[in-house]
C-alpha positions in Angstrom: 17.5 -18.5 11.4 14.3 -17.0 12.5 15.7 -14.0 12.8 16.6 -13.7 9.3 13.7 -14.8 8.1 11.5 -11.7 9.9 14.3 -9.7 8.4 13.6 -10.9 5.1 9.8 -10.8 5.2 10.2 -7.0 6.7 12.4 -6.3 3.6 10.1 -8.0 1.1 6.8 -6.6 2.7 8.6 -3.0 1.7 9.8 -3.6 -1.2 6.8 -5.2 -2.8 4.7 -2.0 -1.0 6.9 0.1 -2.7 6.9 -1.5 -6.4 3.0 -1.4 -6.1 2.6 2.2 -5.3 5.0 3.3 -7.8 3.3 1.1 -10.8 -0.3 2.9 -9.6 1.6 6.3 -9.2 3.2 5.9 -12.5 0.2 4.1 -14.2 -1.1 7.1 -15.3 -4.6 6.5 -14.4 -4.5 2.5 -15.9 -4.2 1.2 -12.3 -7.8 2.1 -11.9 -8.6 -1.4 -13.0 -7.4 -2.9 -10.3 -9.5 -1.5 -8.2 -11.9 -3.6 -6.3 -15.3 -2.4 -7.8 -13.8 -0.1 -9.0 -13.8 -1.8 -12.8 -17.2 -3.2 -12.7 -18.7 0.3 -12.7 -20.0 1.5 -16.1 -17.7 3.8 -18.5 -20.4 6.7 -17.3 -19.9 6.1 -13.7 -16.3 6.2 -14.3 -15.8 9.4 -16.5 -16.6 11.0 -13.0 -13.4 10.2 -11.4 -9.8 11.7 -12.8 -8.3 8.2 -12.6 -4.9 9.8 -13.1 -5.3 11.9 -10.1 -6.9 8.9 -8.1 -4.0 6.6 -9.2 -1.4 9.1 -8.3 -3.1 9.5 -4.8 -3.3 5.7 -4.0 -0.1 5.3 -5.5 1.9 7.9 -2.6 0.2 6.2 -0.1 0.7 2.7 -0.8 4.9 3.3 -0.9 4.1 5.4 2.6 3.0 2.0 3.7 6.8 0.3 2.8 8.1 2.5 5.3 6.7 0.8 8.7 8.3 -2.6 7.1 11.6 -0.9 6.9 11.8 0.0 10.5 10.4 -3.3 11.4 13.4 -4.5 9.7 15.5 -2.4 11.3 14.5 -3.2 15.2 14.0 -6.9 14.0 18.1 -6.6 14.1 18.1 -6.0 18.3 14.8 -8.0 18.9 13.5 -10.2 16.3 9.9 -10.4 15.9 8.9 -7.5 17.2 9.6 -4.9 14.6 7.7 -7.4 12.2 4.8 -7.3 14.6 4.9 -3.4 15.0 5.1 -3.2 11.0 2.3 -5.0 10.5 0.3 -3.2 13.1 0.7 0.3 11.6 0.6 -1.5 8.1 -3.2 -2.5 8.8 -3.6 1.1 10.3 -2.7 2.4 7.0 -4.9 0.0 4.8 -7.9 1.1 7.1 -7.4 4.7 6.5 -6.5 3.8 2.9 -10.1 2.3 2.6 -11.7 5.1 4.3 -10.3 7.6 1.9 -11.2 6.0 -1.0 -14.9 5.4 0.5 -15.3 9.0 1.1 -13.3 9.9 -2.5 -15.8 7.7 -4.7 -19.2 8.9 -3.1 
């Protein structure tokens, strides 16, 4: 039973990674406003960034970050519960450089 349930969160994880970076990818620049901070700056402040091209950007990488959960899944089958832990490991690798990216883009 626990093994399918690490299966199932693996699966999920990727999926719902997945869904998000396509609706920023394919947002065409709207996703912006989900941005932490990112909608509280003023219209000027904003007019500086191509939200299209940010979107598009943030979008890639987010459905990059499915793909860890996926082979979690995948050695979850021969040893449960540690393809869930790598996945998550890389996963937080891949929000950190997500966060450093973005830091450096909007300075």
């Amino acid at each position: 039973m626990f093994e399918l349930f690490i299966i199932l969160l693996d699966l999920f994880m990727a999926l719902f990674m997945f869904l998000l970076g396509l609706y920023f990818y394919k947002s065409k620049g709207k996703a912006s406003n989900l941005l932490t901070g990112y909608n509280m700056r003023p219209d000027e402040e904003r007019k500086k960034f191509d939200e299209e091209a940010m979107c598009h950007s943030y979008g890639k990488r987010m459905m990059i970050m499915a793909i860890p959960f996926l082979a979690g899944a995948v050695i979850d089958l021969f040893k449960a519960g540690a393809g869930c832990a790598l996945a998550w490991g890389i996963w937080i690798i891949l929000l950190i450089s997500l966060l450093i990216k973005r830091v450096r883009t909007e300075k």
